[in-house]
C-alpha positions in Angstrom: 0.0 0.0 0.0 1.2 3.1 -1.2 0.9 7.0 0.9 2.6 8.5 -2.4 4.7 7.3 -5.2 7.7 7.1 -3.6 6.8 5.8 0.1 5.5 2.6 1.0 3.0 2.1 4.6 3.8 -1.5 4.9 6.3 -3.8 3.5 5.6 -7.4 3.0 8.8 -9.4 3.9 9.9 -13.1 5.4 10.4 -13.3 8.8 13.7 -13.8 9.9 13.6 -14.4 13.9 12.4 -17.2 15.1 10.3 -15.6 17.8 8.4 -13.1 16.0 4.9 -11.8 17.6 4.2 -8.7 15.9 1.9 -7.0 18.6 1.8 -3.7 16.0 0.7 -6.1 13.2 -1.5 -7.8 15.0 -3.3 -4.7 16.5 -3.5 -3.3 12.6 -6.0 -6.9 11.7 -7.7 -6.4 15.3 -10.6 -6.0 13.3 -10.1 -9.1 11.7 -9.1 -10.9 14.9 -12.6 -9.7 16.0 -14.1 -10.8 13.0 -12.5 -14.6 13.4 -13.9 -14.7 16.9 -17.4 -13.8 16.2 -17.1 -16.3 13.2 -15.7 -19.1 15.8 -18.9 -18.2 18.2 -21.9 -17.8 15.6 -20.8 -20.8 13.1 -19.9 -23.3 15.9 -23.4 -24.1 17.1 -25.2 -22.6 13.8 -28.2 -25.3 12.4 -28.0 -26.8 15.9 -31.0 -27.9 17.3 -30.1 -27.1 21.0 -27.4 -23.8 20.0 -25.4 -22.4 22.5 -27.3 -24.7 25.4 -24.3 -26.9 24.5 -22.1 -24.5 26.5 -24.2 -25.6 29.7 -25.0 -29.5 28.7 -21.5 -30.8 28.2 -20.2 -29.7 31.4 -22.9 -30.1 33.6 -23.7 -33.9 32.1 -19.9 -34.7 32.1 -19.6 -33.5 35.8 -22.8 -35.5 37.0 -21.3 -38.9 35.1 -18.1 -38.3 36.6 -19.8 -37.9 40.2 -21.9 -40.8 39.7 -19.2 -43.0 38.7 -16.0 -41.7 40.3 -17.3 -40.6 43.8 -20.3 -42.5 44.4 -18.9 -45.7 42.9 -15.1 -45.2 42.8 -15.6 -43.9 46.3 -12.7 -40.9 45.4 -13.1 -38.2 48.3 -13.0 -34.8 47.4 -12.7 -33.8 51.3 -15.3 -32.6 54.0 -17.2 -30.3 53.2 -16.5 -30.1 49.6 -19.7 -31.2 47.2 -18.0 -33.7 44.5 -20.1 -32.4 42.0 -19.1 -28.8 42.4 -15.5 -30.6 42.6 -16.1 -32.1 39.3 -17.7 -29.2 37.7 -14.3 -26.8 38.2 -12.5 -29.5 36.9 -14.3 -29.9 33.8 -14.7 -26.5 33.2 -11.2 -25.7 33.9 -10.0 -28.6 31.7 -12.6 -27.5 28.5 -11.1 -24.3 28.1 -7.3 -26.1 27.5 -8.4 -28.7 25.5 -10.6 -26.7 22.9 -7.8 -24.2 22.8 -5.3 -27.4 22.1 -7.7 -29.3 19.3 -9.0 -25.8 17.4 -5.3 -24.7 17.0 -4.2 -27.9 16.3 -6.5 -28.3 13.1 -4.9 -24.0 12.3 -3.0 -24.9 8.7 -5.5 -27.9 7.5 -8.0 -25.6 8.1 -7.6 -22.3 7.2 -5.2 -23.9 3.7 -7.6 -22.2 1.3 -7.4 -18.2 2.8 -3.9 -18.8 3.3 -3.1 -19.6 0.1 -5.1 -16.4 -1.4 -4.8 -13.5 1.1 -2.0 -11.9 3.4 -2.4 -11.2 7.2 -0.6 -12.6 10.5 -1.3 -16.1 10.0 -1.2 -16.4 14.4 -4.1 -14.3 14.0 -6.7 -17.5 13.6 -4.7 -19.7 16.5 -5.1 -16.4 18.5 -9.1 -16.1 17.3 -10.0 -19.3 18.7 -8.6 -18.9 22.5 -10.3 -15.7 22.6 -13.2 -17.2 21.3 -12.7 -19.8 23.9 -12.9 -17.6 26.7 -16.1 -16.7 26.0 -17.5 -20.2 26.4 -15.0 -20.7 29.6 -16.8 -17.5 31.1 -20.6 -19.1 30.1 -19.2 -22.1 31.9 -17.8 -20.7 34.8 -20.9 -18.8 35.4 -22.7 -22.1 35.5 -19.9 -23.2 38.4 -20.8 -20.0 40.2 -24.8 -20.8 40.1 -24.1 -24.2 41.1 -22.1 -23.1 43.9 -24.6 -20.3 45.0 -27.5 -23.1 45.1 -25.4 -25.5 47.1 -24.6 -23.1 49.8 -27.9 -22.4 50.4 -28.9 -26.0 50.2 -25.9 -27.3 52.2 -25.6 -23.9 54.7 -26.9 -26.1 57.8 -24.6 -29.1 57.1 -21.3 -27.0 57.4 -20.1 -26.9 53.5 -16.8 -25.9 53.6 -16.1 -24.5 49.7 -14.9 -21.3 50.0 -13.7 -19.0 47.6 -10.3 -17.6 49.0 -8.0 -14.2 48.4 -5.9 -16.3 45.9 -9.3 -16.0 43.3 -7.0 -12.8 42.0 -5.5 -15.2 40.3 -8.2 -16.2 37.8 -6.8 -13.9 34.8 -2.9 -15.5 35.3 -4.5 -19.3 35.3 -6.5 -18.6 32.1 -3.3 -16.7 30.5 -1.3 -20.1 31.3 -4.0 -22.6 29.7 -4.2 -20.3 26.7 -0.6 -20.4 26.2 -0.2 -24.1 27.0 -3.1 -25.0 24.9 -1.8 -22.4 22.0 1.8 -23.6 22.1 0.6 -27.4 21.9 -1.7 -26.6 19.4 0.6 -24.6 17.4 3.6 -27.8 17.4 0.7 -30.3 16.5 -0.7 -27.6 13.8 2.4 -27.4 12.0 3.5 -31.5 12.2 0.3 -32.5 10.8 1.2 -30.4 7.1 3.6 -33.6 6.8 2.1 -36.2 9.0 -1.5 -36.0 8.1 -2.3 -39.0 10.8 -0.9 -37.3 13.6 -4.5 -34.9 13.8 -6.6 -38.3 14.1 -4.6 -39.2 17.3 -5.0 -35.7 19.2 -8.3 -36.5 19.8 -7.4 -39.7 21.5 -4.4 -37.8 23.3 -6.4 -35.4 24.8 -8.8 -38.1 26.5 -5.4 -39.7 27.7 -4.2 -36.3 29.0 -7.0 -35.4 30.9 -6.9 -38.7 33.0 -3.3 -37.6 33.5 -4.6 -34.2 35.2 -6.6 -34.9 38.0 -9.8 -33.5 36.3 -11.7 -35.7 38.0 -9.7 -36.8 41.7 -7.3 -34.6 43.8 -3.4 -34.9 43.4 -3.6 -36.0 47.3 -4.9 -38.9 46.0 -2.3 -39.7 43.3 0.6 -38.9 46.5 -1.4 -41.6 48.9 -1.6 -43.9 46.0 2.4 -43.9 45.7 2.6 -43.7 49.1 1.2 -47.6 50.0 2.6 -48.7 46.7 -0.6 -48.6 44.4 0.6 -47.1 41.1 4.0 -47.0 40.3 6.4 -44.0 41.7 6.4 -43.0 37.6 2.9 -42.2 37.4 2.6 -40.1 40.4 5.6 -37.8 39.0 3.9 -37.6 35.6 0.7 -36.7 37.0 1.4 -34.2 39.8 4.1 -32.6 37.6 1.5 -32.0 34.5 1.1 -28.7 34.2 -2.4 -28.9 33.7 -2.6 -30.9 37.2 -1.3 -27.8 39.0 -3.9 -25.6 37.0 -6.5 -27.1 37.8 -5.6 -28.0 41.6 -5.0 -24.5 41.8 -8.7 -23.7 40.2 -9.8 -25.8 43.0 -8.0 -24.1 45.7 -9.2 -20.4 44.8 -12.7 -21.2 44.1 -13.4 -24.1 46.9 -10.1 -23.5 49.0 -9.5 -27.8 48.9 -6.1 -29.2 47.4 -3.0 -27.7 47.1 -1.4 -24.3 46.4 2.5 -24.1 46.1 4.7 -20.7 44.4 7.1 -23.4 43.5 4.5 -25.4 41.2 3.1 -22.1 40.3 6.6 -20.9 39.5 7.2 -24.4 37.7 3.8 -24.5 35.4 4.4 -20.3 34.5 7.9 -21.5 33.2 6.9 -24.8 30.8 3.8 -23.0 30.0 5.7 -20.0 28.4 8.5 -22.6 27.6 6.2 -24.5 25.2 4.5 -21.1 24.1 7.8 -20.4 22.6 8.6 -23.3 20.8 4.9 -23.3 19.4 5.3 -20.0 18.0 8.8 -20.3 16.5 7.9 -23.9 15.0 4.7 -22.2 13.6 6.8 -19.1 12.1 9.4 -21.5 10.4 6.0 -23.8 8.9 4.2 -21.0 8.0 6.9 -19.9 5.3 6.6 -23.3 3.1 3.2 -25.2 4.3 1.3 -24.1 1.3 3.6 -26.6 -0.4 2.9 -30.0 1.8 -0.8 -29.2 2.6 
């Protein structure tokens, strides 16, 4: 784009650092950022019979499955005090955010092949649409949590329900900042393998159901520590679980909005680090794919 004949606006060149996020770039499409997230929201549920109702089902049936079969049958405690299906309800909640922001921006180059091959704009603009997007459905779902919550303390006020928000609930914006990184940077890595290895997308699905086992959506971490303790899963498993980063996110989750579990600097410390770790290498993988992708796709 030209302001005279001699001066360009905006110059149209490779990248050449491997970490580039061009906040000024981005900020000049904002309005196509906006437009990618309204798309994401309208299309999603469009020609549904039930619409957005789907933001409220899929937790709230997932969280009274997961009570019915992990609490009342598995017997898992979730502590005095502490409903197990407002336990479950954080989790999922918590856990639905990372895992659409991980399978939408995992699908970003298969998807998108046809307006990248025809128009020019920041192609982390459509990773960045679809955790923003996200966070609209994570706020419709949290406000179901905090309904929930509102009707069991009424209910449960004579039996002495312990669930407690606590002062730590500041943190809300940080924990949503680190499951839209992790989520992004995974999403990104996966996004730009599957322009070679086209099989790799039909096993995310079936990693994420792995990974969330792996998290302790659905039971506390002091479980997975008591379970080492007397010898009942091996000494592996409990390190892969409680150092998940997700596991600490969504302990954490617990711990500010129901004050049960765990709250440590030094996992929070941990999680910020490997979250912004694997932010990084998303991006710079997704800057070095975006160059030639057009080509394998």
């Amino acid at each position: 784009m030209k302001k005279n004949d001699s001066e360009w606006l905006y110059t149209i060149s490779p990248k050449k650092s491997l970490i580039n996020l061009n906040f000024v770039e981005i900020w000049r499409y904002r309005d196509l950022l906006l437009l990618f997230v309204k798309r994401d929201i309208i299309t999603l549920y469009k020609q549904t019979v039930l619409g957005p109702l789907w933001y409220f089902i899929q937790p709230l049936f997932t969280s009274v499955i997961f009570t019915l079969i992990f609490n009342n049958i598995a017997n898992i405690d979730t502590g005095n005090g502490i409903p197990p299906f407002l336990f479950n309800l954080i989790g999922i909640t918590t856990w639905n955010y990372f895992s659409t922001c991980l399978t939408g921006t995992s699908d970003t180059f298969k998807s998108n092949q046809n307006i990248f091959s025809k128009v020019y704009f920041p192609r982390v603009i459509t990773p960045l649409s679809g955790v923003l997007s996200n966070v609209i459905k994570f706020g419709v779902q949290l406000l179901v949590f905090i309904l929930f919550y509102i009707y069991f303390y009424i209910s449960l006020v004579d039996t002495q329900m312990t669930a407690r928000p606590n002062e730590y609930i500041a943190l809300l914006p940080f924990v949503i900042l680190l499951m839209a990184l992790l989520g992004l940077g995974l999403g990104m890595v996966i996004s730009s393998m599957t322009t070679k290895y086209r099989d790799l997308s039909f096993l995310v699905g079936f990693g994420v159901q792995l990974l969330m086992y792996a998290s302790a959506v659905m039971y506390p971490l002091s479980l997975i520590e008591e379970k080492v303790r007397n010898g009942s899963i091996p000494e592996i498993a409990g390190y892969l679980v409680a150092y998940n980063p997700m596991s600490t996110i969504i302990e954490l989750m617990r711990y500010i909005t129901l004050s049960t579990g765990e709250f440590s600097l030094f996992n929070l410390a941990y999680t910020t680090i490997i979250c912004v770790l694997i932010f990084l290498i998303g991006l710079i993988i997704f800057n070095r794919t975006e160059k030639s992708f057009i080509d394998t796709v």
